[in-house]
ZAMARGU-4260 file (C-alpha; in steps of 0.2 Angstrom, whole numbers, plus 5000, padded with zeros to 4 digits):
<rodrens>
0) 5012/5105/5099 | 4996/5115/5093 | 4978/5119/5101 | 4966/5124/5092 | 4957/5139/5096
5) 4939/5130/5090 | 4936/5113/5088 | 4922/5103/5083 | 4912/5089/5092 | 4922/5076/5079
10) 4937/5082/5087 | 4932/5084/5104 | 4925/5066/5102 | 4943/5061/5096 | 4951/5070/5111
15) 4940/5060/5122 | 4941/5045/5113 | 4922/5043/5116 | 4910/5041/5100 | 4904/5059/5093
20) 4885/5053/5099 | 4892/5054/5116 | 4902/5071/5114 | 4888/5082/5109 | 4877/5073/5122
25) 4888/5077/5136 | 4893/5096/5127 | 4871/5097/5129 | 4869/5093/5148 | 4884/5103/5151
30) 4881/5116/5139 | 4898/5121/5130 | 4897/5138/5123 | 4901/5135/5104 | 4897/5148/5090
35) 4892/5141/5073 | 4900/5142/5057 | 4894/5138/5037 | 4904/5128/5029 | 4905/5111/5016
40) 4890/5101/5021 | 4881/5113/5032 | 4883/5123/5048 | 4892/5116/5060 | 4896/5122/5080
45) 4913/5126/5084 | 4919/5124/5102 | 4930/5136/5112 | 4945/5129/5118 | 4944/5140/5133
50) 4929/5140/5139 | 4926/5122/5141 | 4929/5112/5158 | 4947/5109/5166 | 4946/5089/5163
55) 4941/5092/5144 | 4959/5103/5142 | 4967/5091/5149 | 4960/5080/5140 | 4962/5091/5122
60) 4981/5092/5129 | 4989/5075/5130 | 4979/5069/5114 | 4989/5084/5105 | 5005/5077/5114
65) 5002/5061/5109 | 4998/5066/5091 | 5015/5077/5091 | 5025/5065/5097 | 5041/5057/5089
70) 5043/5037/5089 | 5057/5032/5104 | 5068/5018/5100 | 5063/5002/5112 | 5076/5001/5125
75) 5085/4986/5131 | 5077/4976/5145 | 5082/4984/5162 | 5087/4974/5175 | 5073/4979/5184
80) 5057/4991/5180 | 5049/4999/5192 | 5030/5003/5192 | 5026/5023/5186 | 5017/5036/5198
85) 4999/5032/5200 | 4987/5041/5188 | 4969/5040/5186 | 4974/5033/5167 | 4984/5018/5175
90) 4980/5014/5191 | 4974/4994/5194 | 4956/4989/5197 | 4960/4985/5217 | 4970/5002/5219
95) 4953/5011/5212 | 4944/5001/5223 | 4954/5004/5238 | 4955/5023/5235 | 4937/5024/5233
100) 4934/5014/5250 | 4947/5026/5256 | 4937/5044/5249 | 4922/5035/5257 | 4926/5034/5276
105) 4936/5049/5274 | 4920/5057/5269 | 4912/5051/5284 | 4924/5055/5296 | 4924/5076/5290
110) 4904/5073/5292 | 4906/5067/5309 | 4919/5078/5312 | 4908/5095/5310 | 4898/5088/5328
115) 4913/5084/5338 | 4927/5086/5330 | 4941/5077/5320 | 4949/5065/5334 | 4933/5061/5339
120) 4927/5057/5324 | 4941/5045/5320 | 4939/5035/5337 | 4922/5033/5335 | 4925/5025/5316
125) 4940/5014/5324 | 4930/5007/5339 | 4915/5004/5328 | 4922/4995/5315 | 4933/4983/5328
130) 4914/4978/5333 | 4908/4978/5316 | 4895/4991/5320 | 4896/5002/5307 | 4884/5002/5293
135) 4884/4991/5283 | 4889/4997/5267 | 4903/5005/5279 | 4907/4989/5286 | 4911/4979/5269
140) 4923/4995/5262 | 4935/4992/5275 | 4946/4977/5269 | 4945/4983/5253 | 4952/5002/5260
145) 4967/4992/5270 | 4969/4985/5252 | 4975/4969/5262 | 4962/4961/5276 | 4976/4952/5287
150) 4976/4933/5287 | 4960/4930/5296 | 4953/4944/5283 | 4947/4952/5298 | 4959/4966/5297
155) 4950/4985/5303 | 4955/5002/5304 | 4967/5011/5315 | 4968/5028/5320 | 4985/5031/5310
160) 4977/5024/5294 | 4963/5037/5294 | 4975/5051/5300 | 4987/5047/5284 | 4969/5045/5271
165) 4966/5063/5278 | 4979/5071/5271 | 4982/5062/5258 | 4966/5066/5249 | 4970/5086/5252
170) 4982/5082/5236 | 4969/5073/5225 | 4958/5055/5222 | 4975/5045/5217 | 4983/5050/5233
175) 4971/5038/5240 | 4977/5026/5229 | 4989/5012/5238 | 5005/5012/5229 | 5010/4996/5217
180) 5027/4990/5227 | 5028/4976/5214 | 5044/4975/5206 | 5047/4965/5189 | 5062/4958/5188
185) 5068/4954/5172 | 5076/4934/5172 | 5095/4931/5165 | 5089/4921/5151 | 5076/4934/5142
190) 5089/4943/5131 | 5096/4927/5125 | 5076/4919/5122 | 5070/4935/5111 | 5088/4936/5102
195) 5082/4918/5098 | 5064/4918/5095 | 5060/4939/5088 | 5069/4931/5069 | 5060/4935/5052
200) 5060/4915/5050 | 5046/4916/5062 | 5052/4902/5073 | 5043/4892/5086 | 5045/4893/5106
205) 5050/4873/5106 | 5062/4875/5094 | 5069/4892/5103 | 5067/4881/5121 | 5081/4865/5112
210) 5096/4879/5107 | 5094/4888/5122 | 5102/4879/5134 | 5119/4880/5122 | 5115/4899/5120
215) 5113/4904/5138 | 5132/4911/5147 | 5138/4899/5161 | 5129/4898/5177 | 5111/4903/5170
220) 5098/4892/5170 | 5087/4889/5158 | 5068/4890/5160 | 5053/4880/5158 | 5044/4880/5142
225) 5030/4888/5154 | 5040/4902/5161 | 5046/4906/5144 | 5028/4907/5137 | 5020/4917/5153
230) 5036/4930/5151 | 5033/4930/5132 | 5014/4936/5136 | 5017/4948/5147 | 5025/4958/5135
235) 5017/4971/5121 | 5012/4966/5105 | 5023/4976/5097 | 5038/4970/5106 | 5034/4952/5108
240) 5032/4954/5087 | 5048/4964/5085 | 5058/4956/5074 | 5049/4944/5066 | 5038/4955/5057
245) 5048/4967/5046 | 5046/4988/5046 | 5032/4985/5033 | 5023/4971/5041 | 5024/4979/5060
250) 5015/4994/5056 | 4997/4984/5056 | 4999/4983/5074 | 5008/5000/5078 | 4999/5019/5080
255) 4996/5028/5067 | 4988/5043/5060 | 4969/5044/5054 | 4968/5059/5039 | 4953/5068/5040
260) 4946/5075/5025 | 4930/5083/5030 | 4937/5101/5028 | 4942/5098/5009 | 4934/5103/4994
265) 4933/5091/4977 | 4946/5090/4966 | 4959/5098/4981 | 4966/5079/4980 | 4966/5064/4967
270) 4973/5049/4973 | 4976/5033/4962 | 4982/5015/4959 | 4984/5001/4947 | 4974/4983/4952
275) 4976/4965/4941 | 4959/4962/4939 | 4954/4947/4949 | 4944/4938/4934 | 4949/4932/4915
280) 4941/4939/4900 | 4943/4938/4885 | 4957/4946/4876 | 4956/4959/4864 | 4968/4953/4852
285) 4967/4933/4851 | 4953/4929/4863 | 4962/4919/4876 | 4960/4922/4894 | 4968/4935/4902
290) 4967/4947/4917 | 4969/4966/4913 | 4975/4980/4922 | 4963/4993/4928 | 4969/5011/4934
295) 4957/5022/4945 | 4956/5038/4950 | 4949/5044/4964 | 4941/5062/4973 | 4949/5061/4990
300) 4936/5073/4997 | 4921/5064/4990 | 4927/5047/4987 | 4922/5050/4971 | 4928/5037/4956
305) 4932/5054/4944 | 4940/5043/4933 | 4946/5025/4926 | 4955/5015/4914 | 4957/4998/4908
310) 4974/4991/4900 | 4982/4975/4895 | 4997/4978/4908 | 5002/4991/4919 | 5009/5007/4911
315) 5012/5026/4911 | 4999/5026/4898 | 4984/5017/4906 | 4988/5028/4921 | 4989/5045/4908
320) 4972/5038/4901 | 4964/5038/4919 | 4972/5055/4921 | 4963/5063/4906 | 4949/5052/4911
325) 4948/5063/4929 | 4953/5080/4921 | 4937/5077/4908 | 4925/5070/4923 | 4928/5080/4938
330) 4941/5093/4933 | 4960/5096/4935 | 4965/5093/4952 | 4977/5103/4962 | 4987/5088/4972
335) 4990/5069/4964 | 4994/5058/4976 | 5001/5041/4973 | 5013/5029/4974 | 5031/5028/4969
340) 5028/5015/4953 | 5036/5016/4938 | 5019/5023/4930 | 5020/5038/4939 | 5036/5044/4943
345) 5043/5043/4925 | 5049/5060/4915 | 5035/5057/4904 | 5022/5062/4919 | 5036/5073/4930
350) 5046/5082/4916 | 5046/5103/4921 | 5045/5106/4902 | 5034/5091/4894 | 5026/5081/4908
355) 5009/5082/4912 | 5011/5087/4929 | 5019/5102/4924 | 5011/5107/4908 | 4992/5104/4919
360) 4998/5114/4934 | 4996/5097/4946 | 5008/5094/4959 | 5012/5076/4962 | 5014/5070/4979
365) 5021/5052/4982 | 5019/5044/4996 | 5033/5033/5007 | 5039/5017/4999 | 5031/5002/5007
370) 5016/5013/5014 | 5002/5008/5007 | 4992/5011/5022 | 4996/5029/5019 | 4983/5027/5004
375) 4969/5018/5013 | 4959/5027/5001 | 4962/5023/4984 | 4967/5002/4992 | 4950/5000/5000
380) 4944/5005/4984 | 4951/4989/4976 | 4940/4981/4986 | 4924/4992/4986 | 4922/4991/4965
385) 4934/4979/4957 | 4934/4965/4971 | 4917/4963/4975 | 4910/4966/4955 | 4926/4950/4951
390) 4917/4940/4963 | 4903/4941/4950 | 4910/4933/4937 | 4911/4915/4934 | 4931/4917/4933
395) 4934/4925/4948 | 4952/4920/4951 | 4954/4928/4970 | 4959/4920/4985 | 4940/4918/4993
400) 4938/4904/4975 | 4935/4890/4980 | 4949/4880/4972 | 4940/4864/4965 | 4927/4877/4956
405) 4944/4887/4950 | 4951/4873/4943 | 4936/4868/4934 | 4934/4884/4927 | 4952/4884/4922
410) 4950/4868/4911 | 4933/4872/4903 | 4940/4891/4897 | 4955/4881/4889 | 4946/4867/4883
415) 4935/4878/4873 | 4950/4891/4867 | 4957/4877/4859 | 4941/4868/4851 | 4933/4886/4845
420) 4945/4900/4848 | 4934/4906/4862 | 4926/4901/4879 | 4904/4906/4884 | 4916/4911/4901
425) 4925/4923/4895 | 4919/4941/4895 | 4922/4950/4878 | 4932/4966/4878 | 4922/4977/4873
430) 4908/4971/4886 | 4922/4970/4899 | 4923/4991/4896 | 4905/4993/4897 | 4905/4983/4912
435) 4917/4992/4922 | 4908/5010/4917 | 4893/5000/4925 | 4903/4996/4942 | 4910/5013/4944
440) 4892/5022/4942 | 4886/5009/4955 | 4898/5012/4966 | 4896/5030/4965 | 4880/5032/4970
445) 4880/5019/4987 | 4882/5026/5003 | 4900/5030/5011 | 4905/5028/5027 | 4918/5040/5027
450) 4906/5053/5021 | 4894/5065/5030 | 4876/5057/5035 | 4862/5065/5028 | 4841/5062/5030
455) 4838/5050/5013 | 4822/5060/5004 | 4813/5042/5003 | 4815/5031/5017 | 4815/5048/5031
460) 4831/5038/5038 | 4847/5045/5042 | 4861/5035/5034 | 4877/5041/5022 | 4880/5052/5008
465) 4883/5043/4992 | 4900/5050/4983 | 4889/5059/4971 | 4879/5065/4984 | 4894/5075/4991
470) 4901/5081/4975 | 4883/5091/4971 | 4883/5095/4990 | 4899/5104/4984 | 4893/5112/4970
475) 4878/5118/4979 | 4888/5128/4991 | 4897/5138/4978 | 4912/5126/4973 | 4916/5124/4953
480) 4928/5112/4946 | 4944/5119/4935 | 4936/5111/4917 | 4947/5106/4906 | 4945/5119/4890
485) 4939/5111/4873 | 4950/5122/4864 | 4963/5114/4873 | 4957/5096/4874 | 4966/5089/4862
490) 4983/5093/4863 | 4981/5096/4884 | 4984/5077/4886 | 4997/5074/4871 | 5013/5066/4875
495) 5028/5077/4869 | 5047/5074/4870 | 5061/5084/4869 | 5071/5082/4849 | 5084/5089/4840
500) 5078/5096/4823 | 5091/5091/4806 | 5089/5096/4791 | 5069/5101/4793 | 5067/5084/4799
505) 5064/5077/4818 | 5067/5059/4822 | 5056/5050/4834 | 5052/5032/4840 | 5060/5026/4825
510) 5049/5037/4813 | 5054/5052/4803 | 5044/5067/4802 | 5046/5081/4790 | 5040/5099/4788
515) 5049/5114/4777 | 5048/5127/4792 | 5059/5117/4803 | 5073/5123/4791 | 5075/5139/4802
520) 5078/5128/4816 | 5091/5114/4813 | 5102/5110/4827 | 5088/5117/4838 | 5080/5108/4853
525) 5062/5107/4852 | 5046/5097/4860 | 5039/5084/4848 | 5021/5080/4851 | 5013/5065/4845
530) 4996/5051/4847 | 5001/5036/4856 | 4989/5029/4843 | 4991/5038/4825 | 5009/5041/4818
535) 5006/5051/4802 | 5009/5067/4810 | 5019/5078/4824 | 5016/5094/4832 | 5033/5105/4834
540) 5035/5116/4848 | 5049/5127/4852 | 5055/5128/4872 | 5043/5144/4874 | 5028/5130/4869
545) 5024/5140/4852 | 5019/5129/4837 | 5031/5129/4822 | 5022/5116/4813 | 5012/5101/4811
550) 5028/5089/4803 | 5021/5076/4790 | 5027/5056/4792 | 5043/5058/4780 | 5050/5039/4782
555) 5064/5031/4786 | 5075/5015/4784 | 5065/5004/4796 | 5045/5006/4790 | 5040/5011/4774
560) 5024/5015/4782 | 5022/5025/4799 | 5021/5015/4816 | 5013/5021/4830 | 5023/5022/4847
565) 5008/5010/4853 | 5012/4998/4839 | 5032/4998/4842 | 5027/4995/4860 | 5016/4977/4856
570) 5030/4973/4843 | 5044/4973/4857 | 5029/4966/4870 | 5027/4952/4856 | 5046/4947/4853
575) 5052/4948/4873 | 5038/4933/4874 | 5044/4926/4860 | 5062/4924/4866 | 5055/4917/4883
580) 5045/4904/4874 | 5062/4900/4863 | 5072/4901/4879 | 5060/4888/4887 | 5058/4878/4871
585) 5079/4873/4872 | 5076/4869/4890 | 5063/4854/4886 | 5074/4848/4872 | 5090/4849/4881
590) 5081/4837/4894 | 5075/4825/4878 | 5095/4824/4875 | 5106/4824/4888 | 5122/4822/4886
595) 5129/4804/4889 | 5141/4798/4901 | 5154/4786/4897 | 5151/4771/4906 | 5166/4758/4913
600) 5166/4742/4904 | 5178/4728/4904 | 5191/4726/4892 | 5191/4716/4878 | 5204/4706/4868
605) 5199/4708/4848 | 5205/4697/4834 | 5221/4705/4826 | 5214/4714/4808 | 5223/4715/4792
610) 5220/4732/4789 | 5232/4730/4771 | 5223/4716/4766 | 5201/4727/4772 | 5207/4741/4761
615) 5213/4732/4745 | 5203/4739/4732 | 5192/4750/4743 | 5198/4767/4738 | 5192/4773/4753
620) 5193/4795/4751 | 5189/4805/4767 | 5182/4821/4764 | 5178/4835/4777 | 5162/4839/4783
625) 5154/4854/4772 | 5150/4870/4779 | 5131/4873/4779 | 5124/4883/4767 | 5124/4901/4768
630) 5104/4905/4767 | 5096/4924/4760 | 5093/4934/4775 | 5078/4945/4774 | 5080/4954/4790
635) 5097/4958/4801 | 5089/4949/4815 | 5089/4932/4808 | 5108/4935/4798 | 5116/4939/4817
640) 5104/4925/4822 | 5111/4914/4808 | 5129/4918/4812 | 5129/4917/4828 | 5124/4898/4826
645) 5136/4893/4814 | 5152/4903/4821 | 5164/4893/4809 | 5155/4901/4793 | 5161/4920/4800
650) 5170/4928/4786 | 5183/4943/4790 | 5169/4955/4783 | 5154/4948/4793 | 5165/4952/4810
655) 5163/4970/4805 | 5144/4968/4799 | 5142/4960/4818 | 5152/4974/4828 | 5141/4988/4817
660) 5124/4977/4823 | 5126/4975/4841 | 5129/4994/4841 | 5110/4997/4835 | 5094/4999/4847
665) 5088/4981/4836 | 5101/4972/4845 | 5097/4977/4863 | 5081/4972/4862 | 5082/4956/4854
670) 5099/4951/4860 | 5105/4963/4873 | 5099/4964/4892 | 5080/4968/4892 | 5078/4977/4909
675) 5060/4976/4906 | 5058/4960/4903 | 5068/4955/4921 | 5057/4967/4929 | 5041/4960/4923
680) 5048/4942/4929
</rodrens>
């Protein structure tokens, strides 16, 4: 555990848990020594630790011991628990009350006591309140310091009460305090009633009350449905809900930490994370509804949306595209912070050699899986900007949708798709982008409510700074972003991968490329770089990161012309939904034609037939069946296809050609296990 030295009034007000409006007005009227410091935002006053009053240390200490704490495991039900030493923090209404009533006639007896001294004073307090002839705000305290007025409630004070309330208020204000002598006892049947009820299926206390008379050991009763409920509410949220809501789901009502962020500078920390948009538009490619997948990036010191990017489906590119997005906007940030999806920890962004963490000088950070709330920042962001603009649209798709307005919408986009090709509901692409540019820059320059306040130039009112605001509050005090060079631009945020060069030629994706200089370096390792969206050409690296060439598209056996990595990528995107829809499509005619069941019948006695005298001049020949013909095969594909169809036309060589094909990457995506396909179901 660690004091600071200094603390601000935000931290102070923490400390005390009190709003920071009431901190500074109480570090006024008591006036805190405090010396004052520049910094991001202004000047701001800095407390000594030292110097301020006992009760605020004491204060400062047990927040800091309740912030270094570890979790302790939640022990089993005791047979009985008893109640904990009185302290200010935990004492009952009636034992404040009663220990106030006590420090009052206490007080009264040391003032009557300076005239004729202690005994007297006590006996004078005694006969007085047996006749009710103290004063009256006296008089009324009395039952409430006995903290139990008899059973005529007309219960005074004695002489070995006041005697006792003496001394103990030499030792403090919760000496005074009666002590709690109530005793819980836990019943029999409570272990038996959670290990019942606290089940993920979330179970209710009537079904829990019907098995547990069967559950319970011999001899113990089983309680009411009443008694059950009353012990069920005495208990803490956190324990009544223990078991029923998973590790993930219990942390929205467990502690947790509050990051602050006030001491950092821009670009110290980029945060960001992927959102299905919560609205159809209209798809680039053929027009039909969809929902794309939009990447931001956000300043965590500002809350500033530095960068953003828009994509059919969520991929290491669309989050690379946000990234250069950021680095050209606001700057290469020190820290990335997000989660621990397959867009970002993938050797293409945390390779030491060609990722772009490594080759930008960023160092990632994940956060735990399943924490979300750890990223509170970039999550609400969801909803600031993406949520609220969807809401706008007449295709909002989200969960506040009213559903008879959602189903209409439905039917009128598909209706049209299929009459023209394209729905007046549908947002166009390219519209779509410009639209979002439009949300961000709003969204940019509101007000936020985790940001400094500040006097607005216009209105004279104090309110917020707006993310922008902050960022050229920044820049104001001396800060300057890390830019991102333009001689450097263009290869800064090219995707590279690690090749073996043979025979001056390098083999990636598929694609051939060819340059005379890489004779030098055959049987060499070397990084390939190359544009997710033009193939004609790759940039050749040695491991010390020189250039050796620019290689030429040289081609291969598979393309006569070059194909881009982003064109491979919708080719295999377009044949995994083709072999759904096939796999569907066999479904629904399977169910057209079931197969049929033999049904009993009764036998039947048929006239005796003279086979000799049917076939008599019949010539009857039985010919087998053909085999089907053998069709011209334009691709591999559709020959394994083919074959596998019509097993009996396998010749000894095709068994060979078949071994040789399910060998080749063609195979295992078109016939082999697609991993991506059963992680995108």
């Amino acid at each position: 555990m660690t004091i600071r030295e200094r603390l601000t009034i935000q931290q102070l007000a923490v400390a005390l848990t009190v709003t920071r409006q009431a901190a500074s007005k109480r570090a006024n009227q008591e006036s805190w020594l405090f010396s004052e410091e520049t910094g991001r935002g202004g000047r701001k006053r800095l407390y000594e630790t030292k110097s301020l009053p006992a009760e605020i240390r004491e204060a400062i200490m047990h927040h800091a011991l309740r912030e270094s704490s570890l979790p302790v495991p939640v022990p089993s039900l005791p047979t009985v628990s008893e109640k904990p030493t009185p302290t200010p923090a935990n004492l009952k209404d009636w034992q404040r009350s009663a220990a106030e009533a006590r420090a009052a006639l206490v007080a009264e007896v040391k003032r009557l006591a300076e005239h004729g001294g202690t005994e007297r004073a006590i006996m004078a307090l005694v006969n007085m309140a047996a006749k009710s002839g103290l004063p009256e705000h006296l008089q009324q305290i009395v039952p409430i310091a006995n903290a139990r007025s008899g059973k005529d409630g007309k219960r005074t004070l004695s002489r070995r009460s006041l005697y006792r309330w003496l001394n103990d208020a030499e030792q403090g204000f919760t000496a005074l305090a009666p002590k709690n002598r109530e005793k819980v006892a836990v019943p029999a049947w409570a272990q038996t009633l959670l290990r019942l009820r606290n089940v993920p299926q979330g179970v209710n206390l009537t079904w829990v009350m019907e098995q547990l008379p069967a559950q319970l050991p011999a001899g113990t009763p089983a309680p009411s449905y009443s008694q059950a409920r009353r012990f069920i509410d005495k208990m803490s949220a956190v324990d009544r809900e223990a078991g029923r809501m998973g590790p993930r789901e219990i942390k929205s009502i467990r502690a947790y930490v509050k990051r602050d962020s006030s001491g950092m500078w821009p670009t110290e920390a980029y945060t960001a994370d992927g959102h299905a948009f919560d609205a159809e538009i209209a798809h680039p490619a053929h027009g039909k509804p969809f929902r794309p997948e939009l990447t931001t990036v956000l300043d965590i010191a500002t809350r500033k949306a530095v960068g953003w990017s828009a994509g059919l489906a969520e991929s290491t590119w669309a989050v690379l595209d946000a990234l250069r997005h950021a680095c050209f906007v606001g700057g290469i940030p020190a820290i990335f912070y997000v989660d621990n999806g397959s867009g970002y920890k993938n050797d293409l962004m945390a390779n030491e050699a060609t990722g772009f963490m490594g080759r930008l000088a960023i160092t990632m950070s994940n956060s735990l899986p399943y924490n979300s709330q750890a990223r509170g920042v970039i999550e609400r962001s969801h909803q600031t900007i993406w949520i609220k603009a969807a809401k706008t649209l007449p295709t909002y798709m989200g969960a506040d949708m009213d559903r008879e307005a959602k189903q209409k919408v439905f039917k009128i986009t598909r209706a049209d798709i299929k009459a023209v090709g394209s729905s007046r509901l549908l947002m166009p692409w390219a519209e779509f982008v410009a639209w979002c540019q439009v949300q961000i820059d709003a969204y940019n320059r509101r007000p936020h409510r985790a940001l400094p306040k500040m006097r607005d130039t216009e209105t004279g009112k104090l309110r917020h700074q707006s993310p922008n605001e902050a960022w050229q509050a920044a820049i104001n005090e001396g800060w300057q972003p890390v830019p991102v060079e333009a001689h450097e631009a263009d290869d800064l945020f090219r995707p590279y991968k690690e090749c073996v060069t043979r025979r001056a030629m390098v083999q990636l994706f598929s694609n051939s490329y060819f340059h005379r200089d890489l004779e030098h370096h055959h049987g060499e390792t070397v990084r390939v770089g190359y544009d997710i969206h033009d193939a004609s050409r790759a940039w050749v690296r040695d491991n010390q990161g020189r250039l050796i060439c620019v290689a030429e598209f040289e081609g291969n056996k598979r393309s006569y012309f070059p194909e881009s990595f982003i064109e491979q990528a919708a080719q295999k995107r377009a044949t995994g939904r083709i072999k759904r829809a096939q796999v569907r499509i066999d479904e629904a005619e399977a169910e057209l034609d079931p197969p049929r069941q033999i049904e009993h019948m009764p036998a039947e006695t048929l006239p005796v037939m003279d086979f000799a005298h049917a076939i008599e001049g019949a010539n009857v020949v039985r010919l087998p069946e053909p085999l089907p013909e053998r069709p011209m095969f334009d691709t591999d594909a559709g020959k394994y296809r083919w074959l596998t169809r019509n097993p009996e036309t396998i010749a000894a060589e095709d068994d060979g050609w078949m071994a040789w094909y399910r060998t080749t990457s063609e195979w295992e995506d078109l016939f082999g296990e697609d991993f991506e396909e059963a992680a995108g179901r």
